[in-house]
KEZA-979008 format. One line per field, with one value per residue (C-alpha): residue number from 1; residue in three letters; y negated, x negated, z; chain. Coordinates in steps of 0.1 Angstrom, whole numbers, plus 5000, padded with zeros to 4 digits. Layout:
n NUM_...
res ala_...
py Y_...
px X_...
pz Z_...
chain A_...
//
This chain:
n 1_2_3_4_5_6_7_8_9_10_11_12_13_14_15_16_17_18_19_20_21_22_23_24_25_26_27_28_29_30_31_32_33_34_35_36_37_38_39_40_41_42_43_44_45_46_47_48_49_50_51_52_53_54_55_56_57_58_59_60_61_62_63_64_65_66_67_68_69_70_71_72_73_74_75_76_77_78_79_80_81_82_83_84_85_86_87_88_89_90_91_92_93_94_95_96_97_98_99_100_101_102_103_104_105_106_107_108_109_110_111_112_113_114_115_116_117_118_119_120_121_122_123_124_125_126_127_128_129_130_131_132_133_134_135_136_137_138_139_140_141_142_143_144_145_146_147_148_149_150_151_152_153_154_155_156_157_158_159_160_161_162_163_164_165_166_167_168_169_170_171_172_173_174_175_176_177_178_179_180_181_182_183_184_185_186_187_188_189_190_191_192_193_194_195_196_197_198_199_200_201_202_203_204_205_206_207_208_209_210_211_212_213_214_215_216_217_218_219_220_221_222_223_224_225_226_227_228_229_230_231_232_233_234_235_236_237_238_239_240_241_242_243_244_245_246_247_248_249_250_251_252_253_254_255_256_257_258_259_260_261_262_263_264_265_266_267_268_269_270_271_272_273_274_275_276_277_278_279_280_281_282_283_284_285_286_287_288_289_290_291_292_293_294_295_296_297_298_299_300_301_302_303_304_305_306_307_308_309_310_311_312_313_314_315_316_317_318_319_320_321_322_323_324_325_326_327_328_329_330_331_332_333_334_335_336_337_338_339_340_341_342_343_344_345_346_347_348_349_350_351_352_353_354_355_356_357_358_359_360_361_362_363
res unk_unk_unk_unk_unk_unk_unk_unk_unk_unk_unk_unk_unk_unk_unk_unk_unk_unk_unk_unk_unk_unk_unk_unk_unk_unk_unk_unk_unk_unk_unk_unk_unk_unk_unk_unk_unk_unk_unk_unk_unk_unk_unk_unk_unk_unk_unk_unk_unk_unk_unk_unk_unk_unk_unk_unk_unk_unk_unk_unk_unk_unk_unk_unk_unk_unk_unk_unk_unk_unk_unk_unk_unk_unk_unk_unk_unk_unk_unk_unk_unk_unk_unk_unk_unk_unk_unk_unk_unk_unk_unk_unk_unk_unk_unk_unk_unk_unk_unk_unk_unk_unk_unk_unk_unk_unk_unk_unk_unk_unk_unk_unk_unk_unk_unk_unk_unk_unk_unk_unk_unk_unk_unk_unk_unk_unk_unk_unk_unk_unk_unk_unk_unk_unk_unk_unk_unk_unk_unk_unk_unk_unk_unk_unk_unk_unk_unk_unk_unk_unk_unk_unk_unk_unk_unk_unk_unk_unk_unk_unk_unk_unk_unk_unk_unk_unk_unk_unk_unk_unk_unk_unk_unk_unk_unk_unk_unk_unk_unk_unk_unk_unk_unk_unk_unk_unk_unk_unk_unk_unk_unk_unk_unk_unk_unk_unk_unk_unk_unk_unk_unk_unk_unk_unk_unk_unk_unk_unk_unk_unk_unk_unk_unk_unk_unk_unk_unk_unk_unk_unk_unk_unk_unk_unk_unk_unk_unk_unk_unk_unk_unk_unk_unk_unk_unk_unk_unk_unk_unk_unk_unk_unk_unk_unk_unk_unk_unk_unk_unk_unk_unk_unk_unk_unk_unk_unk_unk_unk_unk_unk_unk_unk_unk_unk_unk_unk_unk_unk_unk_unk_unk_unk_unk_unk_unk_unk_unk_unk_unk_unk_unk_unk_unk_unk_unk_unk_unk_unk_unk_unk_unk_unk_unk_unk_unk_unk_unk_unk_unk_unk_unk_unk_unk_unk_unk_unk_unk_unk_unk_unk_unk_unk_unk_unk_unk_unk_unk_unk_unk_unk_unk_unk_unk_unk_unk_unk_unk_unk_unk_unk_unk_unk_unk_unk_unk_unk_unk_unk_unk_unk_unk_unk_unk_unk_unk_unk_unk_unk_unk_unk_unk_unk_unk_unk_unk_unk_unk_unk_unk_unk_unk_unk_unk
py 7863_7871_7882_7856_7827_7848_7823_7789_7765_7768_7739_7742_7715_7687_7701_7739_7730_7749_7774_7758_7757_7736_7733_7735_7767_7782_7816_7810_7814_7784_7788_7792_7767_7771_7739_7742_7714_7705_7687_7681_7659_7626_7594_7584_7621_7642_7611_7616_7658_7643_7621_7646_7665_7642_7631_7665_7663_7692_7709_7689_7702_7740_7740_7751_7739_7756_7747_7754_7737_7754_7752_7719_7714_7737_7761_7755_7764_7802_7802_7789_7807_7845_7825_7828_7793_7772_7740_7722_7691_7688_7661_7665_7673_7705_7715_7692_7700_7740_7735_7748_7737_7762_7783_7779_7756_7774_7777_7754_7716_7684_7677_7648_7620_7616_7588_7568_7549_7559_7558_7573_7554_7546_7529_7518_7498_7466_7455_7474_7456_7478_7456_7476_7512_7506_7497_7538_7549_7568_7573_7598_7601_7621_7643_7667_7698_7706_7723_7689_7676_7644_7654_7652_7616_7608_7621_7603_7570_7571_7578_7550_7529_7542_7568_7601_7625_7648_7626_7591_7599_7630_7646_7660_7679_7660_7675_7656_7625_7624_7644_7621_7593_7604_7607_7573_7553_7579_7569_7602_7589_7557_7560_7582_7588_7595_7585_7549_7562_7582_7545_7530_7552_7553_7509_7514_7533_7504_7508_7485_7496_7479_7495_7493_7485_7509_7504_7500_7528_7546_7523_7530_7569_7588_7613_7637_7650_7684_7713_7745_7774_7773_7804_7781_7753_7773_7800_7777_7740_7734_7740_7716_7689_7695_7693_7666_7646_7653_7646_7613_7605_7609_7581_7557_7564_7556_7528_7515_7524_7531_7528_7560_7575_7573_7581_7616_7624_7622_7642_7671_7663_7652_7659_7632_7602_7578_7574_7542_7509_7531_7501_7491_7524_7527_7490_7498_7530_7514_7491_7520_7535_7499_7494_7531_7527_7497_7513_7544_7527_7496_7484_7458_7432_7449_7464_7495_7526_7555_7581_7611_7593_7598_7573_7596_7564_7559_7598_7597_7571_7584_7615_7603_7585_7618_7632_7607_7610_7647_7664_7673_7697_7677_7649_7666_7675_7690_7663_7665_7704_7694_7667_7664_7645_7665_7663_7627_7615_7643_7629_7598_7612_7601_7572_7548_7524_7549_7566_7533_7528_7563_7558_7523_7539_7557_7547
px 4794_4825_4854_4871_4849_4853_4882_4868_4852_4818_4789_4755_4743_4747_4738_4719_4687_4657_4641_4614_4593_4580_4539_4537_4554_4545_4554_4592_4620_4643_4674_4707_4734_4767_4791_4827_4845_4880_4877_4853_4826_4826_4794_4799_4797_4778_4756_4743_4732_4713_4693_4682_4677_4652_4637_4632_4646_4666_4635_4610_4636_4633_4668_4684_4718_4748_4786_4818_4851_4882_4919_4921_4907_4931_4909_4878_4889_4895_4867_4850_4863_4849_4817_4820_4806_4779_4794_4826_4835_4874_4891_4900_4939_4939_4917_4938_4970_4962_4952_4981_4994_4979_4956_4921_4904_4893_4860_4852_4834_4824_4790_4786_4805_4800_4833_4835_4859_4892_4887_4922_4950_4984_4978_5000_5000_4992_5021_5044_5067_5057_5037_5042_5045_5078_5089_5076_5116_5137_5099_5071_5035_5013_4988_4958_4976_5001_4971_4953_4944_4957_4992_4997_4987_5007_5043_5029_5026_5054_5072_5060_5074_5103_5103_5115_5092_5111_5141_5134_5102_5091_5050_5041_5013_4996_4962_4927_4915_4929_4958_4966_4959_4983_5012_5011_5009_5035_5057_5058_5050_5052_5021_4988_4973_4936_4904_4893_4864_4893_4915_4876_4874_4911_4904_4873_4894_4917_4947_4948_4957_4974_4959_4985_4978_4978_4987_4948_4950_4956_4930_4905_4908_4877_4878_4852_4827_4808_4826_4807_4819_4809_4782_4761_4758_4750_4731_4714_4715_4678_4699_4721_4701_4676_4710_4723_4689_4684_4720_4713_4682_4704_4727_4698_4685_4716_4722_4685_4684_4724_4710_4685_4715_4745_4716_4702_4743_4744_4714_4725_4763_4760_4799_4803_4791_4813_4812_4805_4789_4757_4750_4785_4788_4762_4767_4803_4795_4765_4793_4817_4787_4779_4813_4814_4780_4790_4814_4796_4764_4779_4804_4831_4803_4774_4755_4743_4763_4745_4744_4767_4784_4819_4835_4863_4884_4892_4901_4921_4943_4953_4955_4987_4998_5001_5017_5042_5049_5059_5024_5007_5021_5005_4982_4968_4936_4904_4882_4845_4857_4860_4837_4801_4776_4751_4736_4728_4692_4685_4697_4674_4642_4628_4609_4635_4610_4592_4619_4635_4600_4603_4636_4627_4601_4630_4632
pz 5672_5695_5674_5698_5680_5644_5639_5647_5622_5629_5616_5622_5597_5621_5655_5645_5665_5653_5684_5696_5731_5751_5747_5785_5782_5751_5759_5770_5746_5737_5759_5734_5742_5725_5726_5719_5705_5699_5669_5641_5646_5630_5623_5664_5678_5655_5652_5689_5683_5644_5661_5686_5662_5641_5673_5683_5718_5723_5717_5739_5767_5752_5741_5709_5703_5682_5682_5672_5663_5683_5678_5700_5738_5743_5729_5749_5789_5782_5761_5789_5814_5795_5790_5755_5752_5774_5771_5762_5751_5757_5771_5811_5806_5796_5826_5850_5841_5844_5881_5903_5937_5967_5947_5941_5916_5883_5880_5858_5861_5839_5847_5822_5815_5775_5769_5800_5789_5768_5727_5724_5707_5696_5661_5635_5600_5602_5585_5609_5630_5658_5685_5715_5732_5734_5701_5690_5701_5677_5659_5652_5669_5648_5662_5650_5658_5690_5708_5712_5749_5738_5745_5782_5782_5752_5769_5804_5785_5767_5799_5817_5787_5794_5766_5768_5747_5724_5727_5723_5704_5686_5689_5656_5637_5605_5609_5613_5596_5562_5566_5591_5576_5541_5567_5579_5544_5537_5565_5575_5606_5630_5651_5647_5683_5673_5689_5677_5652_5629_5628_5624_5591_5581_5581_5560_5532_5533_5555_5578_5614_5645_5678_5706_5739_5771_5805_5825_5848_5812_5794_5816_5819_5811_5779_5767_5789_5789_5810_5818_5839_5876_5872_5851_5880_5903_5885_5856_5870_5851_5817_5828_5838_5804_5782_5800_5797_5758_5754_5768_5751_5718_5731_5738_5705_5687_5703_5695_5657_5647_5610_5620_5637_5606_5581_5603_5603_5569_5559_5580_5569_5529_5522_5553_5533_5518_5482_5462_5472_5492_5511_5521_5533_5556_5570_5577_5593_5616_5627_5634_5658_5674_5682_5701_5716_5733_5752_5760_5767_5785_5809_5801_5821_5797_5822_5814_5827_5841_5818_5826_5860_5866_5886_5906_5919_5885_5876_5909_5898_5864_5882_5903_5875_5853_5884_5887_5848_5851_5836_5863_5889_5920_5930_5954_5927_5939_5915_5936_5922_5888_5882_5896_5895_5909_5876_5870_5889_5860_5832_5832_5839_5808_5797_5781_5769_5749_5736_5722_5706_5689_5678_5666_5645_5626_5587
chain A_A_A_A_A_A_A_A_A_A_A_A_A_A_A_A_A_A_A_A_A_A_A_A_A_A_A_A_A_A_A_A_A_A_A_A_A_A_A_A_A_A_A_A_A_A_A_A_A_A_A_A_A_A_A_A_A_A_A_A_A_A_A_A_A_A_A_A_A_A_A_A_A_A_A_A_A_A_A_A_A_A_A_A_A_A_A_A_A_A_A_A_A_A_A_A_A_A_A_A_A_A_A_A_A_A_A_A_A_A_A_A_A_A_A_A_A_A_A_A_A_A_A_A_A_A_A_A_A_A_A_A_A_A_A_A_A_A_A_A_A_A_A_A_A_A_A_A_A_A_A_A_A_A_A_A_A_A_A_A_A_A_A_A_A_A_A_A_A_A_A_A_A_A_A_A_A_A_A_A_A_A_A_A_A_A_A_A_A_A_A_A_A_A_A_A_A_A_A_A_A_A_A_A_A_A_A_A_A_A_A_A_A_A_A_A_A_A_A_A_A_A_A_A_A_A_A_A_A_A_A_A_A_A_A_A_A_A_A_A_A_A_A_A_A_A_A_A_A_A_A_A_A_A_A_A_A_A_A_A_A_A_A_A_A_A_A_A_A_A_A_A_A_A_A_A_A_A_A_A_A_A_A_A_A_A_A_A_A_A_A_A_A_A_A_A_A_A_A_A_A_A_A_A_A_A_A_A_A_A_A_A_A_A_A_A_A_A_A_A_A_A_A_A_A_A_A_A_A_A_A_A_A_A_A_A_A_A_A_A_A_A_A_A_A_A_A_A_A_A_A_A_A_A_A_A_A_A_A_A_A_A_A
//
């Protein structure tokens, strides 16, 4: 490894994909794929690469899959940038807020939409008398760490409360999950903004949490998706579409058998499950993944989405709106730059009604 990556937390238990090839091509090496995320992975995230991993679909698309935990999405664009990873998983801020008025776009671009829809939040006890956005003044938001991609949005939307970051509310570090969660029953904090799985789990260890709502052109802003450098669309777009199409896979199989899909996460991750009541634990976490997988598999009219489609009307909006909040230097965006999808007749090349049936088989 990179002395660049010597650094990061790395985990291989949940997404190290055994080398394999395809029987078609027997002779070919599995290509290496190297995913760099921003934070670790949790039952609704990690769930998706165990399940591939049980189903074996990584490897029916001659794919072995590694990653590694960076320092926040901030992290993952230079890393991206030297190539040091394939893929990565950060959330569109970091790369959007780096593009500069009059010079070119980097060369980097999403190529699958993996959140369509934002699992991001302002939460705070239940017992708070908090109710709104605007109630946070003179408070604290608590965050991961101050490298997060969650930031930008955070100061936009408290500015279009009316909120002044750094003066009417203060951004600070508490660390991941239960770090995070110790500073809010502590008081430490008013607010955590963490993605709706860490308030799922914080709920399910008793603290009860208060979600706040957003402003929709907010609500409905995209947030993880896979980013790759430019070279690999143009020079490896078969790896693209064969990740993109496993990746998807995955989703469908969680969402058929989400029992399957907490229990694979859990073999692969043992320190991950909950102690105690064994079956209260795995019902409450197969709720936890429903609830996500409705989201990510579904529209708000239940259709089913199209796997890895980014819908650019929507990213344009919150685009001038982060513009018009002060975080990014221009409207004026290359997005068909920055998010393609080139990729997606790809992604659903499989047969969904046998794959269900597979992952129905599941114990």
């Amino acid at each position: 490894m990179k002395p660049l990556l010597g650094t990061a937390l790395r985990f291989a238990t949940a997404v190290c994909l055994a080398a394999a090839v395809l029987p078609t091509a027997s002779a070919s090496a599995a290509d290496k794929v190297l995913v760099g995320l921003a934070i670790p992975p949790t039952i609704t995230d990690g769930g998706v690469y165990a399940i591939a991993d049980e189903l074996g679909l990584f490897k029916e698309q001659n794919i072995e899959v590694e990653s590694v935990v960076l320092q926040g999405a901030g992290a993952i664009v230079p890393q991206l940038l030297q190539k040091k990873v394939t893929f990565g998983f950060p959330l569109p801020e970091t790369l959007l807020a780096a593009h500069k008025p009059g010079e070119p776009p980097l060369p980097l671009t999403y190529v699958y939409n993996a959140n369509p829809y934002n699992s991001l939040e302002l939460s705070v006890l239940a017992s708070s008398d908090i109710k709104s956005i605007k109630d946070l003044k003179g408070g604290k938001i608590g965050v991961g760490a101050l490298t997060w991609g969650t930031i930008p949005q955070t100061r936009a939307l408290l500015r279009s409360e009316g909120l002044e970051p750094g003066k009417d509310v203060s951004i600070v570090a508490v660390g991941n999950l239960g770090s995070g969660f110790h500073a809010l029953r502590e008081n430490r904090v008013e607010a955590l903004n963490f993605n709706s799985t860490w308030i799922d789990l914080m709920e399910l260890e008793g603290t009860k949490a208060r979600r706040l709502p957003y402003p929709p052109v907010f609500a409905n802003m995209i947030v993880n998706g896979f980013l790759t450098h430019a070279d690999t669309v143009k020079q490896q777009p078969d790896l693209i579409a064969r990740f993109g199409r496993a990746y998807a896979q995955a989703v469908v199989a969680c969402d058929a058998n989400p029992k399957a899909c907490v229990e694979a996460f859990w073999k692969r991750n043992p320190q991950a499950k909950p102690q105690g009541d064994a079956d209260k634990a795995l019902a409450d976490n197969v709720e936890i993944l429903k609830r996500r997988l409705a989201l990510t598999v579904r529209d708000a009219q239940g259709k089913d989405r199209v796997p890895g489609a980014f819908d650019l009307e929507i990213i344009r909006a919150y685009v001038k709106a982060m513009h018009e909040y002060g975080e990014f230097a221009t409207a004026d965006i290359p997005l068909e730059t920055y998010f393609s999808n080139q990729f997606v007749p790809e992604y659903s090349k499989f047969d969904r009604a046998a794959l269900i049936a597979r992952a129905k088989a599941l114990p």
